[in-house]
N, CA, C and O atoms as a GROMACS GRO file, in nm:
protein
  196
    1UNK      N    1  10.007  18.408  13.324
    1UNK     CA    2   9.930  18.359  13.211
    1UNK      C    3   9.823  18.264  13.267
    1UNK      O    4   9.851  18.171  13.343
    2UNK      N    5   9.714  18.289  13.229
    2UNK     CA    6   9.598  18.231  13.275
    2UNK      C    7   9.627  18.088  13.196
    2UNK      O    8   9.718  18.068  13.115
    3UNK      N    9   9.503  17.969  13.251
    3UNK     CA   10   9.519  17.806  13.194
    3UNK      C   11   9.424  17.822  13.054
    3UNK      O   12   9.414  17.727  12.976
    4UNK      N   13   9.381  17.907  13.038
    4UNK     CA   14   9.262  17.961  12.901
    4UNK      C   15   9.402  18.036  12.791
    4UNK      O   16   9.391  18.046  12.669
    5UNK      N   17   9.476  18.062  12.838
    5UNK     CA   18   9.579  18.150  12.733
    5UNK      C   19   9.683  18.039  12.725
    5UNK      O   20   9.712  18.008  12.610
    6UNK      N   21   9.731  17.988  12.800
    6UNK     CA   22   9.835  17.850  12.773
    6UNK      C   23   9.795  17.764  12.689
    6UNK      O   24   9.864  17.734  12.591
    7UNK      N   25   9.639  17.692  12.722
    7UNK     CA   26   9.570  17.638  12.591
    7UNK      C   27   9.619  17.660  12.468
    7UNK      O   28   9.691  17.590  12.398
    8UNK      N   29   9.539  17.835  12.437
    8UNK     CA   30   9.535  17.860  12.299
    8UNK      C   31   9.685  17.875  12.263
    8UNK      O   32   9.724  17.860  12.147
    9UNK      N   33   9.769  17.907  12.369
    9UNK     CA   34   9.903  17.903  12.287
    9UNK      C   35   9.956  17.765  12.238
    9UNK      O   36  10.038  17.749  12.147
   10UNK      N   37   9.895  17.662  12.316
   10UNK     CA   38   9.922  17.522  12.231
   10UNK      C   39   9.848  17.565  12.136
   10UNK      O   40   9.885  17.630  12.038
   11UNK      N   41   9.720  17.521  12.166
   11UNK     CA   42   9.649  17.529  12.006
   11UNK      C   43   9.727  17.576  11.881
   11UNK      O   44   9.759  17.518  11.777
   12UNK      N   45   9.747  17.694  11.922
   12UNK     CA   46   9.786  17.761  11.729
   12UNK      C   47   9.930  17.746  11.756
   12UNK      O   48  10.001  17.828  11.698
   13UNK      N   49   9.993  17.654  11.834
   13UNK     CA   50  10.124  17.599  11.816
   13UNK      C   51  10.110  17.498  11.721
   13UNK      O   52  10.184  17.475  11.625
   14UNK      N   53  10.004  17.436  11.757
   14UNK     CA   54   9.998  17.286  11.666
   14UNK      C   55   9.953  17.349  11.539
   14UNK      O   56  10.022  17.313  11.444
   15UNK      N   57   9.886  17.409  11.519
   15UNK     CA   58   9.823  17.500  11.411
   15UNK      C   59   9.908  17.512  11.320
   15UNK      O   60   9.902  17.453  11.213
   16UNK      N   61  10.033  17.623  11.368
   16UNK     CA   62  10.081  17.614  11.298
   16UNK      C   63  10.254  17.568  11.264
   16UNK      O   64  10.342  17.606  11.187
   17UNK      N   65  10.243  17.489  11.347
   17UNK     CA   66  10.344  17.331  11.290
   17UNK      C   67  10.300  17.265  11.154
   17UNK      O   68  10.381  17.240  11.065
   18UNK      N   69  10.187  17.241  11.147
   18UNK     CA   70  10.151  17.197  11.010
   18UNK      C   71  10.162  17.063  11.042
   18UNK      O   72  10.060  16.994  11.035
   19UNK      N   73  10.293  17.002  11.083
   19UNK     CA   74  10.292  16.840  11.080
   19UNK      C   75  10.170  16.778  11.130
   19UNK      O   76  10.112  16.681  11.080
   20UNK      N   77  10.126  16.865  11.268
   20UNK     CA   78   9.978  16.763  11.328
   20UNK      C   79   9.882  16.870  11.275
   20UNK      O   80   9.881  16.989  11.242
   21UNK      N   81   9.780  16.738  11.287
   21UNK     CA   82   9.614  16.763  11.175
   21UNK      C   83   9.526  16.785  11.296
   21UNK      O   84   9.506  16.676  11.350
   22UNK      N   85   9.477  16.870  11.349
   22UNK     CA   86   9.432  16.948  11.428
   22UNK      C   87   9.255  16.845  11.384
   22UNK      O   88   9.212  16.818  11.272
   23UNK      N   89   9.204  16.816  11.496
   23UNK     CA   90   9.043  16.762  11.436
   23UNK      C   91   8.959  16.787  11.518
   23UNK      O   92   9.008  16.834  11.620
   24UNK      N   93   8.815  16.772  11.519
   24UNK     CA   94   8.728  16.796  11.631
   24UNK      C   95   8.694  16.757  11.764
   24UNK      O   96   8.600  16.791  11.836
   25UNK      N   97   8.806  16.665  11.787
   25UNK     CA   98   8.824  16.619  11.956
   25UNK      C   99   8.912  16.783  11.961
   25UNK      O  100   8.842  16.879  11.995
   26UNK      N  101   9.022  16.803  11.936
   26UNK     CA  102   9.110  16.891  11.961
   26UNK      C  103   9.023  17.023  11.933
   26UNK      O  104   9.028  17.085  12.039
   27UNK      N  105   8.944  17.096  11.842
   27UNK     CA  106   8.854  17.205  11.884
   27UNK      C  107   8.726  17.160  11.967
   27UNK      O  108   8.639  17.247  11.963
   28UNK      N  109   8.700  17.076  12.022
   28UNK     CA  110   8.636  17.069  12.186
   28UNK      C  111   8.669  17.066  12.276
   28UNK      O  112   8.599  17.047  12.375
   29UNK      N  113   8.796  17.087  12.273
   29UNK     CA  114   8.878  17.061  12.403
   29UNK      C  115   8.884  17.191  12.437
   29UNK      O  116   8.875  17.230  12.553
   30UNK      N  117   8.903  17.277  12.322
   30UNK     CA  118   8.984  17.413  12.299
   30UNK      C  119   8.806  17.511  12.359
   30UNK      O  120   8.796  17.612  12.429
   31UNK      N  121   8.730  17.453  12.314
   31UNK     CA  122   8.583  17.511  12.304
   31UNK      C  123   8.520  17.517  12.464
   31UNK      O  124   8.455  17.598  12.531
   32UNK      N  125   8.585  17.364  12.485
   32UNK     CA  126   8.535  17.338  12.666
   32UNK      C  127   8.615  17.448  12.746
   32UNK      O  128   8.558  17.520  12.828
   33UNK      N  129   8.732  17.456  12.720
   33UNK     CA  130   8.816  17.557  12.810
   33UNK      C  131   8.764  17.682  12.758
   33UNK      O  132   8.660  17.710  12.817
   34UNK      N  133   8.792  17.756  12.683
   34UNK     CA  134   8.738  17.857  12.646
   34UNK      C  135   8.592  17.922  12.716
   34UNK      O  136   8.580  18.039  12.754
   35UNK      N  137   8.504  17.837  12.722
   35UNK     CA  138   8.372  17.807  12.775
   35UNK      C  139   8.361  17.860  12.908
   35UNK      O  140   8.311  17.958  12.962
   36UNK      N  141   8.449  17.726  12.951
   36UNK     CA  142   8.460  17.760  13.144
   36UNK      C  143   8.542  17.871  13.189
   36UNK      O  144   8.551  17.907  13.306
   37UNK      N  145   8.596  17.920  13.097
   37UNK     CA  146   8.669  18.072  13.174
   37UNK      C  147   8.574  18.163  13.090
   37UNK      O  148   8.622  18.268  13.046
   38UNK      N  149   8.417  18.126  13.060
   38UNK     CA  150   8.361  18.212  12.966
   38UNK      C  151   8.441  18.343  12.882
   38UNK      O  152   8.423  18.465  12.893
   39UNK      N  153   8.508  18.287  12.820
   39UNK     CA  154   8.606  18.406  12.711
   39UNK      C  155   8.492  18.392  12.582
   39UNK      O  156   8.501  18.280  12.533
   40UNK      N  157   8.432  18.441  12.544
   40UNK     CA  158   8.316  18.416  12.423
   40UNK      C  159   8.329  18.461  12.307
   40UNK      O  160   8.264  18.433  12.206
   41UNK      N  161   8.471  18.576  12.328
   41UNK     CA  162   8.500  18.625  12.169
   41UNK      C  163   8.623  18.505  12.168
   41UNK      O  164   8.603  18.428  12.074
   42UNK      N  165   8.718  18.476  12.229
   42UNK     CA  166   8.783  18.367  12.157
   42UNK      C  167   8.720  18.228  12.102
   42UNK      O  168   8.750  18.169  11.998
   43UNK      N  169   8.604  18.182  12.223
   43UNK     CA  170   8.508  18.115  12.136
   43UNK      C  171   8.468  18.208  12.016
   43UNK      O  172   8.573  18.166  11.966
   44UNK      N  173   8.428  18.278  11.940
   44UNK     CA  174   8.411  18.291  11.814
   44UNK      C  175   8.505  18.275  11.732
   44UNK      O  176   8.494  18.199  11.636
   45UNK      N  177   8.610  18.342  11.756
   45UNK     CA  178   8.751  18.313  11.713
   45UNK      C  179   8.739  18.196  11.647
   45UNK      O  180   8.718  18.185  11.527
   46UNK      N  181   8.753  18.108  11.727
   46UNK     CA  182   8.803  17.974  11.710
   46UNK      C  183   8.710  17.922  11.602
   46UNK      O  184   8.746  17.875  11.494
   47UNK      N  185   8.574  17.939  11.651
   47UNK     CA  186   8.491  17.857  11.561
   47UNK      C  187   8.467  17.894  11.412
   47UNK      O  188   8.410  17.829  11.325
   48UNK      N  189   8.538  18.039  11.406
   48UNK     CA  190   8.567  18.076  11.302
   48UNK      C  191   8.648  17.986  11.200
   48UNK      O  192   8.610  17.932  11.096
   49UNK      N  193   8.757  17.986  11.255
   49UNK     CA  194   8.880  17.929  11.201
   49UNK      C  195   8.853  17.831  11.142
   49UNK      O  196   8.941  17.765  11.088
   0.00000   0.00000   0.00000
């Protein structure tokens, strides 16, 4: 598992826990990694969401 797929598996861990409030430090973090392993459809993904 790549460090770009471990990310997002936190990510939509916290997602969807519900207890934590996910905010825009936490989708830049997600945006910076995403970025540097240029993955550009999960950047859309995300910014979708």
């Amino acid at each position: 598992m790549s460090s770009w797929e471990r990310a997002m598996e936190i990510f939509e861990w916290f997602k969807r826990k519900g207890c934590y409030e996910l905010n825009v430090i936490h989708y830049n973090i997600m945006l910076g990694i995403l970025g540097r392993a240029r993955n550009w459809s999960h950047v859309e993904f995300c910014v979708m969401k």
